[in-house]
Structure formats: structure tokens, C-alpha cells
N, C-alpha and C positions, 0 to 999 in steps of 0.2 A: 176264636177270639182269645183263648186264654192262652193258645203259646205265644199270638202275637204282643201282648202283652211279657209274657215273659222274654223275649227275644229284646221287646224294649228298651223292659230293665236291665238287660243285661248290655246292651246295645250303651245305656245310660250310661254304668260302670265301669265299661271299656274305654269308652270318651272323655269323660271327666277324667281332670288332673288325680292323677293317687297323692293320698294326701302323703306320703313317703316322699313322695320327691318334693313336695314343698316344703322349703326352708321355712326352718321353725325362728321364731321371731330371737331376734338379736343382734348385735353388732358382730362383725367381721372384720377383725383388728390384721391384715399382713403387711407384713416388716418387708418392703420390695425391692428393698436396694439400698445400699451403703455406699459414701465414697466419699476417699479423702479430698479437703480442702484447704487452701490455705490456712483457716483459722483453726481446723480439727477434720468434723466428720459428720459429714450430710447425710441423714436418715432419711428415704422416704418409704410412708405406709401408704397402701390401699385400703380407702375405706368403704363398705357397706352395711346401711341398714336396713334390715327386711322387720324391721319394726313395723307395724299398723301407721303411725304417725313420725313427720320429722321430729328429728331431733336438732333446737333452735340454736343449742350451746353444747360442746361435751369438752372437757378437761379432763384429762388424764393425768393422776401422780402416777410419776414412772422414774422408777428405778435401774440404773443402767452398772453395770459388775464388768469387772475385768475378766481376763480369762481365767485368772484364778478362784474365778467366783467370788472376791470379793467386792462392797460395793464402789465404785467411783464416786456417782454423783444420785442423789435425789434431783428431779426436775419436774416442771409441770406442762406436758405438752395440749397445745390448744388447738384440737381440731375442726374446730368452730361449727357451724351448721352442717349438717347431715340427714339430708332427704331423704324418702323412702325410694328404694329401687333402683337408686342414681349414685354408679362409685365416685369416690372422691380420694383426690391423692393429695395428702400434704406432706410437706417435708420440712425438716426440723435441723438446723443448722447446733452441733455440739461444739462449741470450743473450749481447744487444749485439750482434744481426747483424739486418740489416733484410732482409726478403725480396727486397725491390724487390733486393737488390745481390747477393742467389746467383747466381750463373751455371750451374755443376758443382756436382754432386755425384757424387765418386770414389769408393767402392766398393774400396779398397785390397787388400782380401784378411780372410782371418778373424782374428781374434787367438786367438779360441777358439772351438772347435766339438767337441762331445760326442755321442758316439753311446753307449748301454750303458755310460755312465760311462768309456769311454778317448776319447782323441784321435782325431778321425777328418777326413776332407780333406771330405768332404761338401759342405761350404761353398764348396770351391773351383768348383763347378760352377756360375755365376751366369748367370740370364736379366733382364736389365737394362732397363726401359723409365720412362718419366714420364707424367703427364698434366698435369704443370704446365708453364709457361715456363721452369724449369729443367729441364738436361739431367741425367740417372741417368747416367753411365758404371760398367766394370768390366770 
């Protein structure tokens, strides 16, 4: 009885998710694609949140630098609703910015972020990467 028990629990521990491979609560900010337009420079990100709860509203101040690192423009990109476990791509039309001359993209912090209709910090938990020639910071 008592090794079948421990064969169990162990049985138990080998089955269940390790908690290592679950994604720690946060947003998942990638930068997935750049391309010029006639007006400038069409940004699109990938987004995921492995937050507990959607997120109803998020705004992002973001900071956009040339290549020489310094800044172009402040703007405030709105990636509006953001459900748990379900990626979302928006994309963000820049005009009078040429891509060739992005360098950074800053990630400032939230302007707005809505859980259940109040303020919530949600936002502030950022996972940052690119797949372009520009870099994502935050």
C-alpha cells in the first residue's frame, strides 16, 4: 500500500504542468513587422496576455528614436481589448517616418489600462522582443 501510494505521487508530479513552463502572468509586447507606406511606416505587434483576467483597454506611451538613438516622436499606441490566452495583432500606421530610419521602439509605460472597468497596473508587467531590425524596449 505505501509504495503504491508513493508511485502516485509521483505519478501526480510527472503529469501535472511544471510550474517552469507556465507563463508567469504578463503582457507579451512583439514588434512583428515593419513596412513602408505611402504615408510613413506600418508597425505591427503581437499581442498576449497570460494575465488571470482580460484586459478591457491598454494604451501605451511609446517612444519611437531614429537610428541614432535619438527621439523622433512621442505617441500613444491603442491596443484596445486584450483577452487572456488569445493573441492579438494590431498595427499602427506612423506618418512621415520612414522605417529604414526606426531604430527603438520605447515602450514607455501605460497611459491607460482597464481591468473590470477601474484602473489597473496590469500593463506594467511587459515581455518585450522584435522580429524586425528594430529593437522593442520596456
Amino acid at each position: 500500500m505505501r509504495k503504491s501510494k508513493h508511485f502516485i505521487a509521483v505519478f501526480l508530479v510527472l503529469c501535472s504542468p511544471a510550474l517552469a513552463d507556465e507563463p508567469s502572468p504578463g503582457l507579451s509586447i512583439e514588434l512583428n513587422a515593419q513596412a513602408p507606406s505611402d504615408a510613413g511606416c506600418l508597425l505591427t505587434f503581437m499581442v498576449s496576455n497570460s494575465h488571470p483576467q482580460d484586459i478591457e483597454s491598454a494604451v501605451f506611451e511609446t517612444v519611437l528614436l531614429n537610428t541614432a538613438g535619438q527621439v523622433d516622436r512621442l505617441t500613444l499606441f491603442d491596443f484596445g481589448s486584450l483577452p487572456v490566452g488569445r493573441p492579438r495583432v494590431r498595427q499602427f500606421q506612423v506618418d512621415g517616418l520612414a522605417c529604414d530610419d526606426l531604430g527603438q521602439v520605447l515602450i514607455n509605460g501605460a497611459g491607460t489600462c482597464k481591468v473590470a472597468s477601474a484602473d489597473s497596473n496590469l500593463c506594467s508587467a511587459l515581455d518585450v522582443s522584435s522580429r524586425t531590425g528594430t529593437e522593442l524596449i520596456g
